[in-house]
C-alpha positions in Angstrom: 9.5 41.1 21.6 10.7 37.8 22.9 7.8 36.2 24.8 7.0 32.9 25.2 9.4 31.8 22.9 7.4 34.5 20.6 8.9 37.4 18.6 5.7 40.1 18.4 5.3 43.3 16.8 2.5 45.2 18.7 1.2 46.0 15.6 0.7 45.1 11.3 -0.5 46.7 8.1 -2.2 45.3 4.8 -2.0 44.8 1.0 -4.2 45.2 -2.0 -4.2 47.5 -5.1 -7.3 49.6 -5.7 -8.0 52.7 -8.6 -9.4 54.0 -5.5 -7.5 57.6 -4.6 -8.7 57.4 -0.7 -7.8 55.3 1.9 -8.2 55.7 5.7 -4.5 53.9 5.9 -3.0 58.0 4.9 -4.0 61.4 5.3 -1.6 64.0 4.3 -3.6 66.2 7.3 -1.5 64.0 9.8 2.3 65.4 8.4 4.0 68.4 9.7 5.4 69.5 6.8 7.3 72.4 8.2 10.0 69.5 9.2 12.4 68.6 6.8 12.3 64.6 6.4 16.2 64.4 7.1 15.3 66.0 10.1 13.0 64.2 11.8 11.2 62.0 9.6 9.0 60.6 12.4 7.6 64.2 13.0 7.4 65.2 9.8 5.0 62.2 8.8 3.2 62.5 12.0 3.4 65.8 13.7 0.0 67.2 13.3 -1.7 64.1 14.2 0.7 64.0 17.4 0.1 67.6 17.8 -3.9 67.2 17.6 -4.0 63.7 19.0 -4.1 63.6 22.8 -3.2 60.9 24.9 -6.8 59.8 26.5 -6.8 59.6 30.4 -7.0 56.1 30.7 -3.9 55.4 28.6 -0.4 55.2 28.6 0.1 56.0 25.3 -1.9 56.4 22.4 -1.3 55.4 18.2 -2.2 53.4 15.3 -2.6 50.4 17.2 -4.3 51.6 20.1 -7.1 53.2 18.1 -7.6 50.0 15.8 -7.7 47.9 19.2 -10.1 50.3 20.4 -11.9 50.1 17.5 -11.7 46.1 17.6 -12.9 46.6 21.8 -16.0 47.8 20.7 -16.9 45.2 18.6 -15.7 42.4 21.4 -17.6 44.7 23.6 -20.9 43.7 21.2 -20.1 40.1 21.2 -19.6 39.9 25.2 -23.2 42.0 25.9 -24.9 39.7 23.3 -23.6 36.4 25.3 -24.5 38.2 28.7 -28.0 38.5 27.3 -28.5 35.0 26.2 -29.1 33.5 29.8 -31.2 30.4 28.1 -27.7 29.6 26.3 -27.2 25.4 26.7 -25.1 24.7 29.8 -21.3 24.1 29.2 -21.5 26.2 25.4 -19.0 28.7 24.5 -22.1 31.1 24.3 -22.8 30.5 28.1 -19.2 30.6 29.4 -18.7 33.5 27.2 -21.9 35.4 28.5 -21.6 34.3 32.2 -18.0 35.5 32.1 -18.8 39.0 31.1 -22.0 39.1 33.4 -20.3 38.0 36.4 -17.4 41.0 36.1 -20.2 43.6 35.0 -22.1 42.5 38.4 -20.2 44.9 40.9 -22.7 45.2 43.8 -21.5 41.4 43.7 -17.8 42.2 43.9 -18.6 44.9 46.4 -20.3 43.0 48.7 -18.0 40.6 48.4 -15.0 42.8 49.4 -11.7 40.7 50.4 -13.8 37.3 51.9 -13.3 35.4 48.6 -9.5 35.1 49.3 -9.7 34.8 52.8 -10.1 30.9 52.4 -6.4 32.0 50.9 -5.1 33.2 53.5 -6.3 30.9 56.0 -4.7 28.1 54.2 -1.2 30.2 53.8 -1.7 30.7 58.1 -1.9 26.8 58.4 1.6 26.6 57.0 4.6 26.1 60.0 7.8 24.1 58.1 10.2 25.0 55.3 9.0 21.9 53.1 5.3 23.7 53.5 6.3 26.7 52.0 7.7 25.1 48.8 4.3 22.7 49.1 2.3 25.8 48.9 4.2 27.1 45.8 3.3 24.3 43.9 -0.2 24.4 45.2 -0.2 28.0 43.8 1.5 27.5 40.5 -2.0 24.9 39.7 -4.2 27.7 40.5 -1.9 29.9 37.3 0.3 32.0 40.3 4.1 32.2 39.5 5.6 32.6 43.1 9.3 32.6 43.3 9.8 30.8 40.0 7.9 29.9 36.8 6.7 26.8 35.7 5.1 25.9 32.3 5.4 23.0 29.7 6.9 24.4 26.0 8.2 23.2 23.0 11.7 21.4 23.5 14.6 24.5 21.8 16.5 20.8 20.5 13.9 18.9 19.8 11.4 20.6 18.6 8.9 17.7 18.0 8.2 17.0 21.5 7.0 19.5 24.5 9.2 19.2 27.9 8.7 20.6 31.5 10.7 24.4 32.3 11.9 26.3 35.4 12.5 30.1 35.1 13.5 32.8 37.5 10.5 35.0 39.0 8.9 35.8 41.5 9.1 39.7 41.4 6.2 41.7 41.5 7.8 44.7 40.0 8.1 43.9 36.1 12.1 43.6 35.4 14.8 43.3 38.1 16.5 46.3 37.7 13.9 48.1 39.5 15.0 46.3 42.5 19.1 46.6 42.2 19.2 50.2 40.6 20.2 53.2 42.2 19.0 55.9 40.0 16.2 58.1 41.2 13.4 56.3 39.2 14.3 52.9 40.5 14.1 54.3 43.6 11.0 56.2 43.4 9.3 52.9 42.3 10.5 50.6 45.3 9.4 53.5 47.3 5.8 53.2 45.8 6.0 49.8 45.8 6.6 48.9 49.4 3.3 51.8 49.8 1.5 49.8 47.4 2.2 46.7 49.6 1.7 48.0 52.4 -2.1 49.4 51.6 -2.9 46.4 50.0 -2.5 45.0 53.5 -4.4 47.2 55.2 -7.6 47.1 53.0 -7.8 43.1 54.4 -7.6 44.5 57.9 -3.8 44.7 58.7 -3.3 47.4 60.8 -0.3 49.9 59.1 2.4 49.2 61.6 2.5 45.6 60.5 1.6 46.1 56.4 4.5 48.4 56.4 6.5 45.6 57.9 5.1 43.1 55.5 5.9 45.1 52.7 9.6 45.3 54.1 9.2 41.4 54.2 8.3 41.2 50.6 10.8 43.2 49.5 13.5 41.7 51.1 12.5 38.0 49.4 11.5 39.9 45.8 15.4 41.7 46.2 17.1 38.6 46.8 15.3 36.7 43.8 16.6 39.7 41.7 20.5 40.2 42.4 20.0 36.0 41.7 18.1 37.0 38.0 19.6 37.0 34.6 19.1 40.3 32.8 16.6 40.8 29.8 19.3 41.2 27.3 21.1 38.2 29.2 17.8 35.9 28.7 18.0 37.0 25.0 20.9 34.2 24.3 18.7 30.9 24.1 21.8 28.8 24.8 22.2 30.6 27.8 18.9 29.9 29.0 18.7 26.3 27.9 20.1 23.9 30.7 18.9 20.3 30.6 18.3 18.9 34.2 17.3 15.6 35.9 15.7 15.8 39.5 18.6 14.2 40.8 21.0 16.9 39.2 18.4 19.5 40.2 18.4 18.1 43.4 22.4 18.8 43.8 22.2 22.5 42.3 19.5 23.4 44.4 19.0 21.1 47.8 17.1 23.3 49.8 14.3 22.3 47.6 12.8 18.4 47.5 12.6 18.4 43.7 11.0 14.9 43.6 8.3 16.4 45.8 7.7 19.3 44.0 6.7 17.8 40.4 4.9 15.0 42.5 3.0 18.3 43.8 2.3 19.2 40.3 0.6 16.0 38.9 4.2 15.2 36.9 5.4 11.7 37.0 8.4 10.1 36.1 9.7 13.3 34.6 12.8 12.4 32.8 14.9 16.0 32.3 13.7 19.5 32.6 15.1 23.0 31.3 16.2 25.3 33.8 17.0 28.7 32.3 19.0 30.2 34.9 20.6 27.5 37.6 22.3 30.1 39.8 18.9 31.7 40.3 17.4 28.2 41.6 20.6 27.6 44.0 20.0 30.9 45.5 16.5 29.7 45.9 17.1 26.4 47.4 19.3 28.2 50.2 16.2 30.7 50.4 13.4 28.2 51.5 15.8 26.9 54.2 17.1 30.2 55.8 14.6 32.8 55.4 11.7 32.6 58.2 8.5 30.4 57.6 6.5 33.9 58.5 8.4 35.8 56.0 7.3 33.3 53.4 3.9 33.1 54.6 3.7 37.0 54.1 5.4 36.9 50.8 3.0 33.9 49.5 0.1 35.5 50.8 1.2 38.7 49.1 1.2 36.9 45.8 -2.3 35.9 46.0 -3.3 39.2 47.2 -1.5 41.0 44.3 -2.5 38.8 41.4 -6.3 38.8 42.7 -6.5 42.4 43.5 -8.2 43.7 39.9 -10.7 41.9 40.6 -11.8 42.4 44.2 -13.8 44.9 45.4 -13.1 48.7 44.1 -10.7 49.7 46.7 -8.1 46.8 46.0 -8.6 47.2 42.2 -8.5 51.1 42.7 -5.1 50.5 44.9 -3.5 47.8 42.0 -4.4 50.7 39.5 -2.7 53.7 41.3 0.8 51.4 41.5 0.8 49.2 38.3 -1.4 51.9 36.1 -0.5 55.6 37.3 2.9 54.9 39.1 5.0 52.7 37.0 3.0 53.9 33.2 1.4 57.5 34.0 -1.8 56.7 33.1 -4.3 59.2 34.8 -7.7 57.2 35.3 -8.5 53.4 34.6 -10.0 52.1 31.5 -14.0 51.7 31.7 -15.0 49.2 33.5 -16.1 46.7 30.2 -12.8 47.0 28.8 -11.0 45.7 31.8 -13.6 42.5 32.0 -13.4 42.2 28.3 -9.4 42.1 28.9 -10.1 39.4 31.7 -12.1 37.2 29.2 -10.0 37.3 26.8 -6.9 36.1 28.6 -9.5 33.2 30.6 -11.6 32.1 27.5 -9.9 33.8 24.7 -11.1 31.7 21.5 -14.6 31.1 22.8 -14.9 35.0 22.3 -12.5 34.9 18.9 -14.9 31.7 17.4 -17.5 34.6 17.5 -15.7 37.2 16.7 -14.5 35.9 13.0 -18.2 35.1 12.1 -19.1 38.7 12.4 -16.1 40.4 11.1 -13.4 38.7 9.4 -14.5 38.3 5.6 -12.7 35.0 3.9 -10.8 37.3 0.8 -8.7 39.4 3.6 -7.1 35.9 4.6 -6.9 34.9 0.7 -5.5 38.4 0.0 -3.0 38.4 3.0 -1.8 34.6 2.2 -1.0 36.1 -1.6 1.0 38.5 -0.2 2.7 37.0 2.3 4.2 34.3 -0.7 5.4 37.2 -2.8 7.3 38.7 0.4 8.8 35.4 0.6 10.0 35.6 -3.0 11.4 39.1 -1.8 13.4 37.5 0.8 14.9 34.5 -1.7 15.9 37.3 -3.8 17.5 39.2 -1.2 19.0 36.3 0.5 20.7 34.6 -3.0 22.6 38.6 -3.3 23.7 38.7 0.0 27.2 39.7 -0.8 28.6 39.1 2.9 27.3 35.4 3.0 28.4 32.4 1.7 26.9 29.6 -0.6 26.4 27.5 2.0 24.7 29.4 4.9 22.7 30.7 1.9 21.7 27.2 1.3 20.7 26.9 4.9 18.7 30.0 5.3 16.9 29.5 1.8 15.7 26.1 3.1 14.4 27.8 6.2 12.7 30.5 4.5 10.8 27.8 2.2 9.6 25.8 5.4 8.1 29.1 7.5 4.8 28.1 8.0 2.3 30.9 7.9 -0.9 31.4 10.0 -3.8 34.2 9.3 -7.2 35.1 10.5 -8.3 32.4 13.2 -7.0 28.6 14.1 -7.8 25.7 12.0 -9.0 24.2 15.5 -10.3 25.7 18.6 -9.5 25.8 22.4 -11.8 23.1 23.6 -13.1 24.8 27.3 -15.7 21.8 28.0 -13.4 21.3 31.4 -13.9 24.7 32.9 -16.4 25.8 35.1 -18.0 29.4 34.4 -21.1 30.7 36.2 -22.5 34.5 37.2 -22.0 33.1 41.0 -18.3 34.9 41.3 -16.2 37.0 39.1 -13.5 36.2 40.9 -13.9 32.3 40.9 -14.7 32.4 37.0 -10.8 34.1 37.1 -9.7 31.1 39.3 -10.8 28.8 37.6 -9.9 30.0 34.2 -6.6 30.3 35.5 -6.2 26.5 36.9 -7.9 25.6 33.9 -4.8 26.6 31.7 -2.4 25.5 33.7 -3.5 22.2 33.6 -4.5 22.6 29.8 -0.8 23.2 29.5 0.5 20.5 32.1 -1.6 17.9 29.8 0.7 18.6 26.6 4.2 17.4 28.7 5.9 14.6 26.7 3.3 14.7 23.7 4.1 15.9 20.3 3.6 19.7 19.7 0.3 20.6 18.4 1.0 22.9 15.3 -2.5 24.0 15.0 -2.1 25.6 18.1 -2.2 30.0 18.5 -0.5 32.0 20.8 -3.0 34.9 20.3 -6.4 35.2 19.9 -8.0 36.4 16.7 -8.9 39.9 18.2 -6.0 40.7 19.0 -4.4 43.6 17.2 -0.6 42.0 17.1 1.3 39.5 14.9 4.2 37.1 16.3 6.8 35.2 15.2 7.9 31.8 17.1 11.0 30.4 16.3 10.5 26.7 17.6 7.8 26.5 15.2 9.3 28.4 12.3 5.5 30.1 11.9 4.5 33.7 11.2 1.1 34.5 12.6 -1.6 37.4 11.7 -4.5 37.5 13.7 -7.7 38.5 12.0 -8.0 41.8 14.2 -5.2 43.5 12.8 -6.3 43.1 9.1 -8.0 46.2 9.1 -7.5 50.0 8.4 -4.8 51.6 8.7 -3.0 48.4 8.4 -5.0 46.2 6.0 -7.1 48.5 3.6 -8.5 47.0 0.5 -9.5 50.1 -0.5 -5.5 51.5 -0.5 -2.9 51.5 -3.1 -0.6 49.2 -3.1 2.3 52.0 -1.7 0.5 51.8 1.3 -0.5 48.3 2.0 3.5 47.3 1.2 4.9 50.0 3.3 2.3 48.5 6.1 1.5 45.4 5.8 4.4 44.5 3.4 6.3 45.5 6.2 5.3 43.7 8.8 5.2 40.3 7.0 9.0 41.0 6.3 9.6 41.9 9.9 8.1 39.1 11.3 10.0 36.6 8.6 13.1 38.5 9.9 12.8 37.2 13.2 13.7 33.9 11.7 16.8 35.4 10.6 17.6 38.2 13.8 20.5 37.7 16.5 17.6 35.1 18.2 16.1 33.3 15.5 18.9 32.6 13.4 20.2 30.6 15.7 17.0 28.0 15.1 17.2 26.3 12.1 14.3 24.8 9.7 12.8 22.5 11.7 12.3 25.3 14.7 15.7 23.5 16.9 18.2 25.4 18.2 21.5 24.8 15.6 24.2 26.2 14.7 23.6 26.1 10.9 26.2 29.0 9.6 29.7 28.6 9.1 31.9 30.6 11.6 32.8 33.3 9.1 29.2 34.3 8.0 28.0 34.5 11.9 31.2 36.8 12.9 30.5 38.9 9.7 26.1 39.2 10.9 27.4 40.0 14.6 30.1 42.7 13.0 27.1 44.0 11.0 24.6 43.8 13.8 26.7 45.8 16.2 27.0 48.2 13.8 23.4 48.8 14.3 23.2 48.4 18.0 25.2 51.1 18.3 22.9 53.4 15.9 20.3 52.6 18.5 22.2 53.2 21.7 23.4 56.8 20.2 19.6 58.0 20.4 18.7 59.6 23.5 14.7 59.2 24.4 14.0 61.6 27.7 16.7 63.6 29.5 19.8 61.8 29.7 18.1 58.4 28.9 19.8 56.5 26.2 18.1 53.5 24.2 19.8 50.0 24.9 20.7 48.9 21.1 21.5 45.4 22.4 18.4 45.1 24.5 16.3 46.1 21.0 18.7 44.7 18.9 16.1 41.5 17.5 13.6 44.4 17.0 15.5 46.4 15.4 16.9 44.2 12.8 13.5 43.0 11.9 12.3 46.6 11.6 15.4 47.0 9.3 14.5 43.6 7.3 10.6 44.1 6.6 11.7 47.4 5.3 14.2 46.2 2.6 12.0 43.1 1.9 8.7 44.7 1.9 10.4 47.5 -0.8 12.2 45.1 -2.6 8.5 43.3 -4.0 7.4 46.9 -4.1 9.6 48.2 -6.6 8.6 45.6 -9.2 5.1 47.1 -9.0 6.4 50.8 -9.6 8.4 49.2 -12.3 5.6 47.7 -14.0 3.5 51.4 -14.1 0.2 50.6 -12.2 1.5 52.7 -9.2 -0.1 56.4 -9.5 1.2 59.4 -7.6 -1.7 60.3 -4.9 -1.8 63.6 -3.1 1.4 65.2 -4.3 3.5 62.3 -3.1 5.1 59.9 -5.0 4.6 55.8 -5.2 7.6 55.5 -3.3 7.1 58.1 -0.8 3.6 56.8 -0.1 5.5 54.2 0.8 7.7 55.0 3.6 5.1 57.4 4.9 2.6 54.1 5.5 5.6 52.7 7.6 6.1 55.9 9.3 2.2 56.1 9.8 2.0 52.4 11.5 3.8 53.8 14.7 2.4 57.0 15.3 2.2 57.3 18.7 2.0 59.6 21.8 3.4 58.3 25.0 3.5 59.7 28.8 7.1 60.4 30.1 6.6 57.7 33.0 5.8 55.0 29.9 9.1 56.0 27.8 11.0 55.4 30.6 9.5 52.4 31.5 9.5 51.1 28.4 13.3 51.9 27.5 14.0 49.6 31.1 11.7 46.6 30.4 11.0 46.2 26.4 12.5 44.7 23.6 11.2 47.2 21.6 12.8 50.6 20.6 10.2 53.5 20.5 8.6 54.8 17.9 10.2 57.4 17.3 12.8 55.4 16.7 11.8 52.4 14.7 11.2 54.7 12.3 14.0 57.4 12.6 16.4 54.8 13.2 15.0 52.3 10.9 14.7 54.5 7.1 17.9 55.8 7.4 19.6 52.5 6.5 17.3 52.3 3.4 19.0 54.1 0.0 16.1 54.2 -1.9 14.5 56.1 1.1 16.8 58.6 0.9 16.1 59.1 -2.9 12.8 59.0 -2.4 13.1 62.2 -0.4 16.4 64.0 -1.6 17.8 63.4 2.2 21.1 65.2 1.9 24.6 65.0 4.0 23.9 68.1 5.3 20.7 66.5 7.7 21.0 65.6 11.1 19.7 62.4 10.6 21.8 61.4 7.4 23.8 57.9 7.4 26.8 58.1 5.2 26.5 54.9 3.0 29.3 52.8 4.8 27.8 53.2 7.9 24.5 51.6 6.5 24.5 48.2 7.7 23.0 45.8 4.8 22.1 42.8 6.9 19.1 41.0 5.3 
């Protein structure tokens, strides 16, 4: 998933060979072996553990990576109660902010008798506000305090110049999570803005509103939040980086959008003398500019004061959380009861002081040979991909040349930073759970403010090291492992090596293939956004790649609900690419004899059941649908249904005949990386 400038996978897999015949990476219990594999491959890896696995209450869905995050919870959960504990901890220490942090969000006769008074300050201020120029005041004040109303603000690394870091505008604003909600007229879309303007409205009412007017403000809200969206660019339309990079200068901002006094605005911030800027959508902040003048100060004030309200709300008293939960949790993701009460704190902490808790976390449980083994294999999937890329038979010498020099320079980052967040300038106490989220959140936003017109800090991660997740960021031309996901089922030392490739394997070569998907090929070496192929290589990829966007639309999810094969389409290719890489170092092993047949199932069967056994999932209806709106990517059903049927030696592996449902005749088989 694009994020951030980010590719993620939501999930990795590991690598080692061991004479051991047992690994908790694969149990043949978990298969459903009354499904032929050219069937329904998925199933028939996974059925019984989908049949005997049930979605717990508190989730939305439920697989490989939830259990190894919740796994990973408990031990954070350790960590946190062992900080809370220490209250002689030195003043201004990691341990103490870390500790004081958890405390203060465990302490809920605090937050209870606290109910809504630690926003009304808030509130009061937003009531103060009476002119137009006010109102775009206040947006700035919020954006310092880590609020995104109307548009988003944030300092990244410059797409053509990737050396320096540069101010950017995007659209926003929206509390719903994608625009379509608000513009479609199916029933679902329309169920949710239904919800929504309830959610609003009792939202409202729990700081003493009375219902006649929350319903009105939640009409209010709407109206801005619908505007903001007919003016948004799609998600697949924010996929094309060109697109969405549009260098600016105040005074040219100032003529695309004059309903707004740019000058003022970045004054408002703490910038000065910014030079240029990237906008990622102009039309979006024209329609804004002519917002601010023409819609009502009191509309604003409501809309403002609803973003405060909404962004706070998890962590007010029970009934606001309890209200925030019933929308975002059981509404919009079907989840039937919130997490435990520690999880959601621990999920707070780790978003406000992230690497305080990870600088403790890989003391206790990273050991220094998973990082030595996983940096081993990550060099020979490299070696995979320069082998695949040199036999390319639809590319040419010289994009070759291009994309072998960009392969050599990926710069690969496991375990934990070299160098951690320093948190010296932020204020943690017990006093307020609520404040400690404040100021964690002004904290970043000025963190981030500090790095505009500096060089770009390559030491820096985008994740914390207990997070179960990998990422690849093509301004930086880095692949990234955090030290929570090198674990069982995805990093087992004790596995064979048909496993750890088929997981692990796999996920190194489908995070290098985001360098190298419809996105990231379009950065080159260096992480800048160039256009390094000739004309006839990139029309033959985008022939190729539609071939396999259309794969992906053909599968139908829930009812009548197709996938979006252009939406998924970076996903998908980099499922597609890990697979053929990761195999293609494989094989040499099984050539060489040291790979033993375990269980009844062959080297190379073990091996595309580990990739089938990394997404192993079960997922509520309300979440598939969701998902298939808002994410980048496919289900998991389908990144493995969809993704093994392009692979030959898959199909040898497990005699998949014409006569399947799921059989790809050869030419249809899209041979991209």
């Amino acid at each position: 998933m694009i994020l951030a400038g980010m590719a993620t996978l939501l999930g990795i897999a590991g690598c080692g060979h061991s004479d051991k015949q047992t690994s908790l990476a694969f149990s043949p219990a978990n298969m459903d072996l009354s499904i032929k594999p050219g069937v329904d491959f998925y199933d028939y890896a996974n059925g019984n553990w989908i049949k005997n696995t049930p979605i717990p209450g508190d989730r939305s869905r439920w697989g490989s990576f939830d259990q190894l995050q919740e796994e990973n919870n408990v031990f954070v959960k350790g960590i946190l109660e062992e900080a809370a504990a220490s209250t002689n901890a030195a003043k201004g220490s990691n341990l103490q902010k870390v500790g004081d942090f958890y405390a203060s969000g465990m302490d809920t006769t605090a937050i209870e008798n606290a109910g809504f008074t630690p926003l009304m300050g808030d509130f009061e201020n937003i009531d103060k506000l009476s002119k137009p120029e006010e109102i775009q005041g206040y947006i700035s004040s919020l954006q310092t305090m880590g609020l995104r109303p109307a548009f988003n603000f944030s300092v990244v690394q410059d797409e053509r110049n990737s050396n320096s870091m540069i101010a950017n505008l995007s659209q926003g604003g929206l509390g719903l999570p994608d625009r379509d909600y608000y513009l479609g007229n199916d029933s679902r879309s329309k169920e949710i803005r239904a919800a929504y303007l309830k959610y609003i409205a009792k939202s409202f009412e729990l700081t003493g509103v009375d219902s006649s007017n929350a319903k009105q403000f939640g009409q209010d809200v709407l109206n801005i939040e619908t505007r903001l969206a007919q003016s948004s660019m799609s998600r697949k339309e924010r996929r094309d980086p060109i697109k969405t990079y549009n260098k600016e200068t105040v005074t040219e901002m100032q003529k695309l959008a004059p309903g707004i006094s740019w000058s003022a605005y970045f004054t408002a911030l703490g910038v000065k003398n910014v030079e240029s800027f990237i906008v990622d959508n102009p039309k979006f902040f024209t329609e804004l500019g002519k917002m601010i003048k023409n819609i009502p100060v009191d509309s604003w004030k409501i809309y403002l004061k609803w973003n405060v309200l909404n962004r706070y709300s998890p962590y007010l008293s029970s009934k606001f959380e309890a209200n925030n939960f019933d929308f975002y949790g059981k509404q919009l993701s079907g989840q039937e009861v919130n997490r435990p009460r520690w999880q959601r704190v621990s999920a707070t902490a780790d978003r406000a002081i992230g690497e305080a808790i990870g600088e403790l976390y890989v003391k206790k449980y990273f050991p220094a040979e998973a990082k030595a083994k996983m940096i081993d294999l990550v060099n020979n999937l490299k070696e995979s991909y320069k082998e695949r890329i040199k036999q390319l038979p639809w590319m040419s010498e010289p994009t070759k040349e291009k994309a072998l020099e960009k392969l050599a320079k990926i710069n690969v980052k496991v375990g934990y930073p070299d160098k951690w967040q320093d948190y010296s300038a932020l204020n943690i106490t017990r006093d307020s759970y609520l404040q400690n989220v404040k100021n964690a959140s002004a904290f970043h936003f000025q963190d981030n403010l500090s790095e505009l017109g500096k060089p770009v800090d390559r030491t820096k991660w985008e994740m914390t090291p207990q997070t179960v997740n990998a990422y690849y960021s093509p301004t930086m031309n880095e692949i990234v492992f955090p030290a929570a996901i090198l674990r069982p089922p995805f990093f087992d030392l004790k596995a064979d090596d048909a496993l750890n490739y088929g997981g692990i394997g796999c996920v190194i070569g489908h995070e290098m293939t985001h360098g190298f998907d419809d996105q990231g090929r379009l950065y080159d070496k260096d992480g800048n956004l160039s256009d390094w192929w000739t004309p006839a290589d990139a029309q033959k990829f985008k022939d190729l790649t539609q071939n396999l966007a259309d794969d992906y639309s053909a599968f139908v999810a829930i009812d009548t609900m197709h996938l979006d094969g252009r939406l998924t389409l970076g996903e998908n290719i980099a499922d597609y690419g890990g697979l053929t890489i990761s195999y293609n170092a494989f094989k040499k092993l099984v050539a060489k004899g040291n790979e033993p047949t375990i269980d009844g199932f062959t080297p190379q069967q073990r091996f595309f059941l580990s990739y089938a056994n990394v997404w192993r999932q079960g997922i509520r209806d309300k979440e598939l649908m969701r998902r298939i709106k808002e994410d980048v990517h496919s289900p998991a059903k389908f990144r493995v249904n969809g993704a093994l049927f392009n692979i030959p030696e898959f199909y040898d592996a497990f005699n998949i005949s014409p006569q399947d449902p799921l059989y790809r005749a050869p030419e249809n088989r899209p041979m991209i990386w």
